[in-house]
C-alpha positions in Angstrom: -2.2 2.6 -7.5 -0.2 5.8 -6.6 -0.3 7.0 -9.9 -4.5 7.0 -10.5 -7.2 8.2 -9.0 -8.8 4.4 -8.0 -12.9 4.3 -8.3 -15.3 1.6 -7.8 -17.7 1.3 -10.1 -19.5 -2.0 -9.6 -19.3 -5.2 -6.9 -19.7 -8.5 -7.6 -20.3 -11.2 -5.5 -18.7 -14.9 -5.5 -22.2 -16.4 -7.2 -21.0 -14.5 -10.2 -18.4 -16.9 -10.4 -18.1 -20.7 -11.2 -16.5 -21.8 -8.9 -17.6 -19.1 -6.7 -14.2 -17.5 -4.5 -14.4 -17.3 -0.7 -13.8 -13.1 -1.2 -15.9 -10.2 -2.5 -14.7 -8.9 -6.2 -14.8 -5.8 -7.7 -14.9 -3.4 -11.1 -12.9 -0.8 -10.9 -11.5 2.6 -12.6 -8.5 3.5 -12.8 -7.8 6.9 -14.1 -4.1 7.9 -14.3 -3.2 11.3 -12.4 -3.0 14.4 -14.3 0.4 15.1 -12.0 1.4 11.9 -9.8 3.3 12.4 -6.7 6.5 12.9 -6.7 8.6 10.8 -5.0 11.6 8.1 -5.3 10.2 5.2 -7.2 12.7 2.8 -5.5 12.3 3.8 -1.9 8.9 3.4 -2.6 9.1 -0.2 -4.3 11.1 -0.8 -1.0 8.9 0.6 1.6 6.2 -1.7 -0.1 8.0 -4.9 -0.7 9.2 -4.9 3.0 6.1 -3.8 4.6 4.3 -7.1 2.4 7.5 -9.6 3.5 6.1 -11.2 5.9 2.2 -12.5 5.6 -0.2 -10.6 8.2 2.7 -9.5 10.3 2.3 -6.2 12.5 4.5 -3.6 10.2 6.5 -3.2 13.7 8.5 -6.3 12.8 9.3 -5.6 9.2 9.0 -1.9 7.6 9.8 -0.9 12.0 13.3 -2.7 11.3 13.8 -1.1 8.0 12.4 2.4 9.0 15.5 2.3 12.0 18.1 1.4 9.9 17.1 4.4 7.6 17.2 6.7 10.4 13.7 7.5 10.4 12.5 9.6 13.3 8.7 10.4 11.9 5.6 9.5 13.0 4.4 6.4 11.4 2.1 4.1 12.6 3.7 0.4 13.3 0.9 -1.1 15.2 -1.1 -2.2 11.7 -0.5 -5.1 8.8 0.9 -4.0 5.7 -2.7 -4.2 4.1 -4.5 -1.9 6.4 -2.4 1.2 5.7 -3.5 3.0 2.7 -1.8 3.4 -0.4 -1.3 7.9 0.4 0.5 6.5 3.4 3.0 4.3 1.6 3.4 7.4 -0.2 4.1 9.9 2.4 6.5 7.4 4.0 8.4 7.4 0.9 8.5 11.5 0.3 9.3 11.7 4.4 12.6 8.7 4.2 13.7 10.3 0.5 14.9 13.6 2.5 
């Protein structure tokens, strides 16, 4: 998702579905960035699969660990699960821990 500008374009709701799912679905657009961010693809992919390690976990006790161990002294907030942070954040963590 870093690399697109992400739309929605349509909902659809579990009755549209046989067996109908217990969550909310959506059509969306993705439309690739005429200049994507630059950043350290591998950080990233780290700073993403460590922050998603450990099911609805408060980031504090898995990207906080990692984040120390880097050396990272920015302001991040660790009081959050992995899925409530948006995807520019990931991002910005990566640029900031690349430097």
């Amino acid at each position: 998702q870093w690399r697109y500008a992400m739309d929605n374009v349509l909902f659809v709701p579990p009755e549209s579905f046989d067996p109908p799912p217990r969550v909310d679905s959506a059509i969306v657009r993705m439309v690739p960035l005429a200049v994507p961010p630059a950043l350290d693809v591998v950080r990233y992919g780290a700073i993403v699969q460590v922050a998603f390690s450990q099911r609805r976990k408060i980031l504090r006790n898995t990207l906080g660990r990692w984040l120390d161990e880097q050396g990272f002294s920015g302001e991040f907030d660790l009081q959050r699960r992995a899925e409530e942070v948006p995807v520019s954040e990931y991002v910005a963590l990566a640029q900031a821990t690349q430097a």
